[in-house]
Biopython code that builds the backbone (N, CA, C, O; Angstrom):
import numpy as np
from Bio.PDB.StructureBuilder import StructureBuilder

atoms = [
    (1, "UNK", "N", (135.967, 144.028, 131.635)),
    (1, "UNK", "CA", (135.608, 143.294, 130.443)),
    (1, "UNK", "C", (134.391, 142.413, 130.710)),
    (1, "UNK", "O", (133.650, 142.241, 129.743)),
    (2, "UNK", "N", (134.120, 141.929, 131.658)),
    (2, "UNK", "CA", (133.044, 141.196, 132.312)),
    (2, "UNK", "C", (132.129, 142.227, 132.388)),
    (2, "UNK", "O", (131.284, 141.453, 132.837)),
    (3, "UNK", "N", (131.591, 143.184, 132.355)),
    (3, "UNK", "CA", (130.961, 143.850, 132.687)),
    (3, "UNK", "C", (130.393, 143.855, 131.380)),
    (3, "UNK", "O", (129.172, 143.701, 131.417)),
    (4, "UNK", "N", (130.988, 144.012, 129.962)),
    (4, "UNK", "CA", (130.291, 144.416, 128.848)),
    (4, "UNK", "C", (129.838, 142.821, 127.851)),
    (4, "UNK", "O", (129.572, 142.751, 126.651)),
    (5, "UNK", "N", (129.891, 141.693, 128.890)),
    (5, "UNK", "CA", (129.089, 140.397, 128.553)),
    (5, "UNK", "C", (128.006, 140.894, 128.776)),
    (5, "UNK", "O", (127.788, 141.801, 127.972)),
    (6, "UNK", "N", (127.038, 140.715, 129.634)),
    (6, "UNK", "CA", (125.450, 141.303, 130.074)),
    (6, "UNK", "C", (125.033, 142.686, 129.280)),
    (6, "UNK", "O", (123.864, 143.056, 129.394)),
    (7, "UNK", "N", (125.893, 143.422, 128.523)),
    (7, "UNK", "CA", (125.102, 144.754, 127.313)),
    (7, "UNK", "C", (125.348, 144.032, 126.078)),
    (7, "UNK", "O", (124.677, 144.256, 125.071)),
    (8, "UNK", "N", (125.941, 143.488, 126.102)),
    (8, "UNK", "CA", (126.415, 142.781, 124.558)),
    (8, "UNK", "C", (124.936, 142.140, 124.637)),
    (8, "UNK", "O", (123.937, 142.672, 124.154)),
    (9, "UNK", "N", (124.965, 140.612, 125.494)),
    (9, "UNK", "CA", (123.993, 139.886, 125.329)),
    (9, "UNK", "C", (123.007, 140.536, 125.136)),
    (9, "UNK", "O", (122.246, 140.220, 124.221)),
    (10, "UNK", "N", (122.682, 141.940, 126.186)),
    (10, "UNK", "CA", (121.312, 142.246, 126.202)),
    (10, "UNK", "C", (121.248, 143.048, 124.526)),
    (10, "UNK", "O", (120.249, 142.884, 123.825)),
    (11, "UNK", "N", (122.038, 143.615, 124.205)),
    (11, "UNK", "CA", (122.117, 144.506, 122.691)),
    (11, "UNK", "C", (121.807, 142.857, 121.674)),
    (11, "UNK", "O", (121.152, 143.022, 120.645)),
    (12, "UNK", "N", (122.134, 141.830, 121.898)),
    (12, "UNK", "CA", (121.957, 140.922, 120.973)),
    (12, "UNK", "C", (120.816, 140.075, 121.006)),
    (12, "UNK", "O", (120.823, 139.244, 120.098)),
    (13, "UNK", "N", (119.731, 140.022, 121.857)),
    (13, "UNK", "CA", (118.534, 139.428, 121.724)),
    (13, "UNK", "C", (118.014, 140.301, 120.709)),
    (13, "UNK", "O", (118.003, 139.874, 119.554)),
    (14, "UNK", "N", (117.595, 141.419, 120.942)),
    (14, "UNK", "CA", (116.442, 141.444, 119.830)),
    (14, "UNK", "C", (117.274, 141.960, 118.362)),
    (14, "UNK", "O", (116.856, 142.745, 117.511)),
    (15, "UNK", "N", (118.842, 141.081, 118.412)),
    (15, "UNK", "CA", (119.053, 140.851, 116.913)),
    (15, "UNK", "C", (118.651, 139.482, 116.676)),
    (15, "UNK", "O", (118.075, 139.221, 115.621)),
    (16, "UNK", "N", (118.937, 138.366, 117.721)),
    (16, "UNK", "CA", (118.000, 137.113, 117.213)),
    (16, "UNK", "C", (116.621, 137.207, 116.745)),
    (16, "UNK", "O", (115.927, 136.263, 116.365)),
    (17, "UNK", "N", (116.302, 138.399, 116.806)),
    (17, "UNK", "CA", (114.540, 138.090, 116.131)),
    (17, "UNK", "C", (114.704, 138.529, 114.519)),
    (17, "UNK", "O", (114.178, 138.138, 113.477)),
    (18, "UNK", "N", (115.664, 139.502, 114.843)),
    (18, "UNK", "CA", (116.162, 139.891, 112.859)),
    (18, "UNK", "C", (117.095, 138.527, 112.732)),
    (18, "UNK", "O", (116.579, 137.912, 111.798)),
    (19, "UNK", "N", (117.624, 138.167, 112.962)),
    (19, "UNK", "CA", (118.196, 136.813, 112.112)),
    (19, "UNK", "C", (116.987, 135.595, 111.982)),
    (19, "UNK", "O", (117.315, 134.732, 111.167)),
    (20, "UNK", "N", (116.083, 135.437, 112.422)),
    (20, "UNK", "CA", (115.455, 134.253, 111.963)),
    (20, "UNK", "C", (114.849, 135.083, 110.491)),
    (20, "UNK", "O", (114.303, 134.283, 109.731)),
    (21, "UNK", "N", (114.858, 136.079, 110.142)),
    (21, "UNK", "CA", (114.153, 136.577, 108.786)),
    (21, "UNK", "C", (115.510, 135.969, 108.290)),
    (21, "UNK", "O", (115.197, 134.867, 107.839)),
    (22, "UNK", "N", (116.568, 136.102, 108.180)),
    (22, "UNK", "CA", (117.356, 136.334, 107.361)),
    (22, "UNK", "C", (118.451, 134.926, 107.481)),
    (22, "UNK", "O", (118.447, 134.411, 108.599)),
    (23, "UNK", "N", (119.396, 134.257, 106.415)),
    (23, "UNK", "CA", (120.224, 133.208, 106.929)),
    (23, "UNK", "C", (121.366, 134.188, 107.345)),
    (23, "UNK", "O", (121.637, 135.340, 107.006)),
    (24, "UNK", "N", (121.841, 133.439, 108.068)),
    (24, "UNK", "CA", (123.101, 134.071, 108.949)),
    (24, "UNK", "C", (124.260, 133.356, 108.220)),
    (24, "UNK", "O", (124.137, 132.210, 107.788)),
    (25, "UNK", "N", (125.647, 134.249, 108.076)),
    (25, "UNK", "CA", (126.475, 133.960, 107.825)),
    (25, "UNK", "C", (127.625, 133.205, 108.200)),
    (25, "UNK", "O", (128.553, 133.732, 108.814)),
    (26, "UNK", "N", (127.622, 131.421, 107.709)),
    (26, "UNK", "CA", (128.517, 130.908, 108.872)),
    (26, "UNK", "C", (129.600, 130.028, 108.040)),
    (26, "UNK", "O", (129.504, 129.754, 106.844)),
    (27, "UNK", "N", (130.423, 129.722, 108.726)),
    (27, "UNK", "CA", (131.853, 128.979, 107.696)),
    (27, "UNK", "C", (133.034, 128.284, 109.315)),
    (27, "UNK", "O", (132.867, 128.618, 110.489)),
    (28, "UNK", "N", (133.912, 127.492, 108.883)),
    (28, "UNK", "CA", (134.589, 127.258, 109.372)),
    (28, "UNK", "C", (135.310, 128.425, 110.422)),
    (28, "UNK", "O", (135.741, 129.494, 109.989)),
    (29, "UNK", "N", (135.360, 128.072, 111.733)),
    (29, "UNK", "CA", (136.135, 129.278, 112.138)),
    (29, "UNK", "C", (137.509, 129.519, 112.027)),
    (29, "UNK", "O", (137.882, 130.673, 112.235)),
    (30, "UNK", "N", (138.396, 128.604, 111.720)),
    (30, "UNK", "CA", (139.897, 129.550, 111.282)),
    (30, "UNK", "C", (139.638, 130.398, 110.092)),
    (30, "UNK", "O", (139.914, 131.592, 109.981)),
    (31, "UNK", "N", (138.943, 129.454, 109.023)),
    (31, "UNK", "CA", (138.871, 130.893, 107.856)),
    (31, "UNK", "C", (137.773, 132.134, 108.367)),
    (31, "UNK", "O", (138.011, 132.916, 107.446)),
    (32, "UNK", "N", (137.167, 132.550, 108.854)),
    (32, "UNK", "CA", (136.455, 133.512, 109.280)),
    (32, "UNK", "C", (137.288, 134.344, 110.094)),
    (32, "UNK", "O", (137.521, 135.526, 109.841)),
    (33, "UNK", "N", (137.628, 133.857, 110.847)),
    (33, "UNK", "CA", (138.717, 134.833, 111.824)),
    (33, "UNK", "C", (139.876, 135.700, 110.601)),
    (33, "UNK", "O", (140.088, 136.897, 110.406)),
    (34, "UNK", "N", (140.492, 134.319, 109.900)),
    (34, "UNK", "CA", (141.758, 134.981, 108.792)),
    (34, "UNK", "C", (140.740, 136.389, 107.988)),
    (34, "UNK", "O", (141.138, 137.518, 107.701)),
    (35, "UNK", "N", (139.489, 135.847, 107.814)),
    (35, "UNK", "CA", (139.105, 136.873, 107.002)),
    (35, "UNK", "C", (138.600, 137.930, 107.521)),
    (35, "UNK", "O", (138.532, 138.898, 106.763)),
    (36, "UNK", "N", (138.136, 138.090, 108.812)),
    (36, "UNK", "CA", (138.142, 139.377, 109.466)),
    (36, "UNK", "C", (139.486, 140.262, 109.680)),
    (36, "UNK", "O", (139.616, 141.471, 109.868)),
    (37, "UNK", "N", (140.368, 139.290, 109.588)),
    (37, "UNK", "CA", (141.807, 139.997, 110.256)),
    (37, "UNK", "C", (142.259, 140.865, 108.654)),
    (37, "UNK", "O", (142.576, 142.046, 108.513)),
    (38, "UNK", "N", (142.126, 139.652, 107.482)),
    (38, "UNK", "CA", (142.848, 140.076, 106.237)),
    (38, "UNK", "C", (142.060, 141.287, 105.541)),
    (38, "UNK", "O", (142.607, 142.210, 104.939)),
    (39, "UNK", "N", (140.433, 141.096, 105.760)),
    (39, "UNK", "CA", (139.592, 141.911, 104.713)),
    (39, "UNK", "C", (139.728, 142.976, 106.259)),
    (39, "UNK", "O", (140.829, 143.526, 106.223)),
    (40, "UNK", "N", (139.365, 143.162, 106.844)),
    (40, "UNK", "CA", (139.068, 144.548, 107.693)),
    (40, "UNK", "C", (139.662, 145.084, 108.851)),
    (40, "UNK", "O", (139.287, 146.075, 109.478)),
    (41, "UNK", "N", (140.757, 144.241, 109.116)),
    (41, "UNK", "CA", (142.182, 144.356, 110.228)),
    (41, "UNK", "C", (141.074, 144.246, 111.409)),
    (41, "UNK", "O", (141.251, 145.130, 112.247)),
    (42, "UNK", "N", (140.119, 143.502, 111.658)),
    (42, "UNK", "CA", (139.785, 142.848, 113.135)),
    (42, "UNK", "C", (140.548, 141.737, 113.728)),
    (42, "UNK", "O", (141.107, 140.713, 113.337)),
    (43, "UNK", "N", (140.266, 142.582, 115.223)),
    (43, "UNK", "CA", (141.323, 141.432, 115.695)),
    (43, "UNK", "C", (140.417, 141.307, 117.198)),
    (43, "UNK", "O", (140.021, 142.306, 117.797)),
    (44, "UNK", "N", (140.209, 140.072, 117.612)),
    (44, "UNK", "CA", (139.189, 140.024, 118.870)),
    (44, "UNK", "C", (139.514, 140.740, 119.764)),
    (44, "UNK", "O", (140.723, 140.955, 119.854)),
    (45, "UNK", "N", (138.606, 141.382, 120.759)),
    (45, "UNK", "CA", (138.552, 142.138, 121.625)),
    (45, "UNK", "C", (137.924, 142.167, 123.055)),
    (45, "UNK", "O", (137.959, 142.963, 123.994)),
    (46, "UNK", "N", (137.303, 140.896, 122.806)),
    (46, "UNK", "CA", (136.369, 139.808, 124.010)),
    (46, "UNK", "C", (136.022, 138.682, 123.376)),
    (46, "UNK", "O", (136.018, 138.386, 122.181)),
    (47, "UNK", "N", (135.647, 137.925, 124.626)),
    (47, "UNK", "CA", (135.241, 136.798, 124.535)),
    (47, "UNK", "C", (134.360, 136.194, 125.400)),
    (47, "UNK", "O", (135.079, 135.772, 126.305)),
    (48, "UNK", "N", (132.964, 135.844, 125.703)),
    (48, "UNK", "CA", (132.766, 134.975, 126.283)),
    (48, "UNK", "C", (131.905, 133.765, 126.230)),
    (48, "UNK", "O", (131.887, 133.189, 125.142)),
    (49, "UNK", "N", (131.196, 133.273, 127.180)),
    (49, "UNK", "CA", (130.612, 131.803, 126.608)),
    (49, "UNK", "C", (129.218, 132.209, 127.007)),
    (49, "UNK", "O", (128.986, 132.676, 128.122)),
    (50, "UNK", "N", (128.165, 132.005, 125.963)),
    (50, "UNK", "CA", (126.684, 131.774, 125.798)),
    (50, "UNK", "C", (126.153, 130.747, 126.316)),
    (50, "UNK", "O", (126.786, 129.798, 126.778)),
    (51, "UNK", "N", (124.493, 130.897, 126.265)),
    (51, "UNK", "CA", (124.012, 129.696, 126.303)),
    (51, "UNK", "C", (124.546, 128.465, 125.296)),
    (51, "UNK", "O", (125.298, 128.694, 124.349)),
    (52, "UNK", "N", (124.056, 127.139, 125.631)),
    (52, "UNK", "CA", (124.901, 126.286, 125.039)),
    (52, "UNK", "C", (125.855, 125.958, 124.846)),
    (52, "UNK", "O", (126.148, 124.968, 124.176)),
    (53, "UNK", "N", (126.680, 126.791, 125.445)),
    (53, "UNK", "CA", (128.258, 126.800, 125.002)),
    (53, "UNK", "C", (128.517, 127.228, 123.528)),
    (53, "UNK", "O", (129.395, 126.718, 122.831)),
    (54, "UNK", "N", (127.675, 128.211, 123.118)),
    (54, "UNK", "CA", (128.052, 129.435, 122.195)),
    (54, "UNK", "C", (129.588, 130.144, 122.804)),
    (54, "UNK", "O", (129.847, 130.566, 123.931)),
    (55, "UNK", "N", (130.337, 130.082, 121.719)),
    (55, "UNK", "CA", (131.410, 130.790, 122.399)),
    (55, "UNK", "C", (131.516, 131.957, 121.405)),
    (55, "UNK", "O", (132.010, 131.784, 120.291)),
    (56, "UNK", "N", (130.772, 133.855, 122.060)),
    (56, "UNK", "CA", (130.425, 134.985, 121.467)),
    (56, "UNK", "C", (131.832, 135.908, 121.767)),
    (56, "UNK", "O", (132.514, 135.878, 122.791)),
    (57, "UNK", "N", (132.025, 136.650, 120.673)),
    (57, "UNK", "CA", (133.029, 137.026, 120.503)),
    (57, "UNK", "C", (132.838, 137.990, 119.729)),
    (57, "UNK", "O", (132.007, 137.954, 118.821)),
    (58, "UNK", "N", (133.777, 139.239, 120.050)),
    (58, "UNK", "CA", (133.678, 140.654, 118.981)),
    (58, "UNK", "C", (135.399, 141.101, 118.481)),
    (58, "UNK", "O", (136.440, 141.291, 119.109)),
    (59, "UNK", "N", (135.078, 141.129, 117.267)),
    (59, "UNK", "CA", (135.895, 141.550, 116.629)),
    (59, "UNK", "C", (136.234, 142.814, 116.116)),
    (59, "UNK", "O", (135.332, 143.323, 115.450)),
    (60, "UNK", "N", (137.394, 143.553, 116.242)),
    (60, "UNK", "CA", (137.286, 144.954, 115.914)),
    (60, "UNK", "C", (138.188, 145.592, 115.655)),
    (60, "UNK", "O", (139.139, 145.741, 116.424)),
    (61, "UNK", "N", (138.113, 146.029, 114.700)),
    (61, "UNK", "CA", (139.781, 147.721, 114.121)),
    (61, "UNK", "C", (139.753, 148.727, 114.744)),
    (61, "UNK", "O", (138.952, 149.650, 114.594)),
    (62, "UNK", "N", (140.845, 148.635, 115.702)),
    (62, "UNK", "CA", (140.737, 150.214, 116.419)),
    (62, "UNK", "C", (140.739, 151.286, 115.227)),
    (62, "UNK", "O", (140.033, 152.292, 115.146)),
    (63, "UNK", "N", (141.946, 150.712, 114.096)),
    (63, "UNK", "CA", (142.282, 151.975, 112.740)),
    (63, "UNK", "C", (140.895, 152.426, 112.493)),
    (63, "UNK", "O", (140.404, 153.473, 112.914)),
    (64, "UNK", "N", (140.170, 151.302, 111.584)),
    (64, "UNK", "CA", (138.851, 151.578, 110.828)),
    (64, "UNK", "C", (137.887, 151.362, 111.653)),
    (64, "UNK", "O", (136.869, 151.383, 110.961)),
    (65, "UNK", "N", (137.576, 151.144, 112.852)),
    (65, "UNK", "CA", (136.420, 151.427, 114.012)),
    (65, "UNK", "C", (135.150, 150.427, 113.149)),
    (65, "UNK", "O", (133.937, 150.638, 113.168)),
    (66, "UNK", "N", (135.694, 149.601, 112.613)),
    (66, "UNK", "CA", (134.467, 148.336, 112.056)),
    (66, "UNK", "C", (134.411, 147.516, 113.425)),
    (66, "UNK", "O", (135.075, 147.647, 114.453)),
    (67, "UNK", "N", (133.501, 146.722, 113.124)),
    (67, "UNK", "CA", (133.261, 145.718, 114.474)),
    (67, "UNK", "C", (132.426, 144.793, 113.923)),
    (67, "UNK", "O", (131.533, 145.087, 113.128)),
    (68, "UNK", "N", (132.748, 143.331, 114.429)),
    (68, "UNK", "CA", (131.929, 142.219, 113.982)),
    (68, "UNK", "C", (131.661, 141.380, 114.883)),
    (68, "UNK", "O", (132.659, 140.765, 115.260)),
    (69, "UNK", "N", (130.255, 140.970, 115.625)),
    (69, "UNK", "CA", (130.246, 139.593, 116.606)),
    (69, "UNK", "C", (130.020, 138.681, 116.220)),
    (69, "UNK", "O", (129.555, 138.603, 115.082)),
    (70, "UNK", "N", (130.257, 137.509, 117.030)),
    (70, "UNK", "CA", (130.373, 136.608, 116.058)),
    (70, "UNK", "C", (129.810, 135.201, 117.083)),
    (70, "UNK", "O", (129.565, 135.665, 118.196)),
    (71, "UNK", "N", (129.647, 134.287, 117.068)),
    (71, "UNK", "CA", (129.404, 132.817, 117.769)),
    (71, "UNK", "C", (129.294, 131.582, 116.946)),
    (71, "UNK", "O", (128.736, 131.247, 115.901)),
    (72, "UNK", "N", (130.154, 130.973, 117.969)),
    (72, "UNK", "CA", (130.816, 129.887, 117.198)),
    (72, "UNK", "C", (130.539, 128.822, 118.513)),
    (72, "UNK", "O", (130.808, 128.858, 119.713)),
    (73, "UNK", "N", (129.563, 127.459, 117.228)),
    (73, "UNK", "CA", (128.877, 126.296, 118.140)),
    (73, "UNK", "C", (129.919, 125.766, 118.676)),
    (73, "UNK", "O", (131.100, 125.985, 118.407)),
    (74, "UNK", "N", (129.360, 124.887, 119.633)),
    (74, "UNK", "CA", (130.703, 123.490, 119.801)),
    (74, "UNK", "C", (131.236, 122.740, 119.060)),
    (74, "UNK", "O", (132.211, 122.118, 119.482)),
    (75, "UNK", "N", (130.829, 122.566, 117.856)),
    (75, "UNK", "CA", (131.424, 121.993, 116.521)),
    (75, "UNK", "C", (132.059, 122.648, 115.496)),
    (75, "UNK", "O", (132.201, 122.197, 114.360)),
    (76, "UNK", "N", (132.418, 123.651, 115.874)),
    (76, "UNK", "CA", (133.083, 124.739, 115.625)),
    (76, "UNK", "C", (133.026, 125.875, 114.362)),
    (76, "UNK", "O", (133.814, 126.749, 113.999)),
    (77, "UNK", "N", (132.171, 125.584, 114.048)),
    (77, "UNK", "CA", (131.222, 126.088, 113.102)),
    (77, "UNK", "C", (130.790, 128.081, 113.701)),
    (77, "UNK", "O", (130.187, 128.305, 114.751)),
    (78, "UNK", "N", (131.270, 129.191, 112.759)),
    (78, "UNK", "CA", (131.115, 130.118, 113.643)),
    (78, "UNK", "C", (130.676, 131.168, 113.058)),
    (78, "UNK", "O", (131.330, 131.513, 112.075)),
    (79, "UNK", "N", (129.501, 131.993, 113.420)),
    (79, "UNK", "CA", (128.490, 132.767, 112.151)),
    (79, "UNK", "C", (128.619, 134.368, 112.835)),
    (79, "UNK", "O", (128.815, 134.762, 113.984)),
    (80, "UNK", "N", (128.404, 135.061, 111.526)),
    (80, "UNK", "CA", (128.169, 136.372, 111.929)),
    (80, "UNK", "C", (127.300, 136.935, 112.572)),
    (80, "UNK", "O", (126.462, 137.221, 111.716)),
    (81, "UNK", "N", (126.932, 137.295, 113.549)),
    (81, "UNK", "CA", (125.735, 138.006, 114.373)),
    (81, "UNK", "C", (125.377, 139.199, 114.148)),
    (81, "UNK", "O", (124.210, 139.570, 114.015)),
    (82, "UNK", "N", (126.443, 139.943, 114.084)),
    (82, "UNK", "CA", (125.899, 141.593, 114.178)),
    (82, "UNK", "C", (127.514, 142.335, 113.186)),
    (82, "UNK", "O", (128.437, 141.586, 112.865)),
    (83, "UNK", "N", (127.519, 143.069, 113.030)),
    (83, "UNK", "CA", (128.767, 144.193, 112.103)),
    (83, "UNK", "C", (127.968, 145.613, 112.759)),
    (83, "UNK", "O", (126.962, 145.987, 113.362)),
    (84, "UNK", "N", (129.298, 146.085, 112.114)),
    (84, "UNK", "CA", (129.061, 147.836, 112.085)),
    (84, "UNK", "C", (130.317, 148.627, 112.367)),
    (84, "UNK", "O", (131.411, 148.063, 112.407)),
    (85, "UNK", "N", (130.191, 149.791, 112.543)),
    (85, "UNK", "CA", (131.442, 150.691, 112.522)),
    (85, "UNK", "C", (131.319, 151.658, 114.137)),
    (85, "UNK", "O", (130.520, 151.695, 115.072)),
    (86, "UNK", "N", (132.331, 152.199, 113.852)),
    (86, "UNK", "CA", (132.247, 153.093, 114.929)),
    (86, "UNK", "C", (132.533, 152.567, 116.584)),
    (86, "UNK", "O", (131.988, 152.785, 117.666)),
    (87, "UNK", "N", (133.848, 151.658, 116.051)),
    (87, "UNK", "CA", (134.262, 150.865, 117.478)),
    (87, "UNK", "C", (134.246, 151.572, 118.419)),
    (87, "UNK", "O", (133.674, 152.565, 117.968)),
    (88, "UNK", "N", (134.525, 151.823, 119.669)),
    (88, "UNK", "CA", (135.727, 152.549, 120.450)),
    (88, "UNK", "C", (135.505, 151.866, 121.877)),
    (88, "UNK", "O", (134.453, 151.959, 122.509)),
    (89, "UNK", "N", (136.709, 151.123, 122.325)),
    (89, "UNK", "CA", (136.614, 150.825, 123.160)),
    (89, "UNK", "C", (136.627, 151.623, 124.717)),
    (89, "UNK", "O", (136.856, 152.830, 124.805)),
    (90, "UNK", "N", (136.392, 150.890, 125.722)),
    (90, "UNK", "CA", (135.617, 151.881, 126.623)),
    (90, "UNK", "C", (135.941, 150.921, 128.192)),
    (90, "UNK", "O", (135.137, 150.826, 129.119)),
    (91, "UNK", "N", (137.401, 150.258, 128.134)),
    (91, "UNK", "CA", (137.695, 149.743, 129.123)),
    (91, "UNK", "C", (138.130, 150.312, 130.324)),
    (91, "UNK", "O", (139.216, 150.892, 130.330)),
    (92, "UNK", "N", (137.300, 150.223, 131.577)),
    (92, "UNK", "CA", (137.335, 150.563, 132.766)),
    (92, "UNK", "C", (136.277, 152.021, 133.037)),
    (92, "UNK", "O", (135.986, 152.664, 134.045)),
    (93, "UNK", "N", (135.928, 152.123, 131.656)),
    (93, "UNK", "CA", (134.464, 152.871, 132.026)),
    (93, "UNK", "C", (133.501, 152.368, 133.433)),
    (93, "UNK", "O", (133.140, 151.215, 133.664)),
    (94, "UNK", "N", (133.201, 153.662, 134.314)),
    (94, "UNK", "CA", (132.443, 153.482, 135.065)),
    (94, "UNK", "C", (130.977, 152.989, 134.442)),
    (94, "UNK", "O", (130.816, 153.505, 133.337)),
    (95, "UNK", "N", (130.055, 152.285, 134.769)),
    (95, "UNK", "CA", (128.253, 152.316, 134.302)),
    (95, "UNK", "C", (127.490, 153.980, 135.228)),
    (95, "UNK", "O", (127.717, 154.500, 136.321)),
    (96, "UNK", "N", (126.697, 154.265, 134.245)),
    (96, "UNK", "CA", (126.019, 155.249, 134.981)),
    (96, "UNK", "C", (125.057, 155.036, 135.245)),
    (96, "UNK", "O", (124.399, 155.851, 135.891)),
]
sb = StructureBuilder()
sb.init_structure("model")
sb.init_model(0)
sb.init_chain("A")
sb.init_seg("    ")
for serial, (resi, resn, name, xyz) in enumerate(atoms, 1):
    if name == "N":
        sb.init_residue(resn, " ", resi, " ")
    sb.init_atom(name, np.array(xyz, "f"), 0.0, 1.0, " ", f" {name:<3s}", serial, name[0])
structure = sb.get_structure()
């Protein structure tokens, strides 16, 4: 699981250059979580801590293979980063 912190991060810089075009989606984090779980049956699947003490996190339906990341400040405030479909997890995959 440590292993897929460093592709995440690296897959998520050059979405920080598409979010400064755009506002990012952010709200309290208990209701965000309820509403990933209620609207699209995500349920976290990692976790770890960013710069700043961003605490980045992916959410995901094995059923419906949606996926959502997400980071949430130290004030607990916690925004959408990235979505999409086509989960599948891939734990204890070798790297090639």
């Amino acid at each position: 699981m440590t292993r897929l912190l460093p592709l995440t991060l690296a897959f998520l810089l050059p979405l920080s250059a598409m979010a400064q075009t755009s506002e990012p989606q952010c709200s309290d984090r208990a209701g965000l979580r309820a509403h990933l779980a209620m609207e699209y049956g995500e349920i976290r699947q990692f976790v770890g801590l960013a710069t700043n003490n961003v605490l980045l996190e992916m959410f995901a339906s094995p059923e419906t293979r949606s996926w959502t990341i997400t980071g949430t400040n130290p004030g607990g405030e916690m925004c959408l980063l990235a979505s999409g479909f086509a989960f599948e997890l891939t734990v204890g995959e070798t790297p090639r």
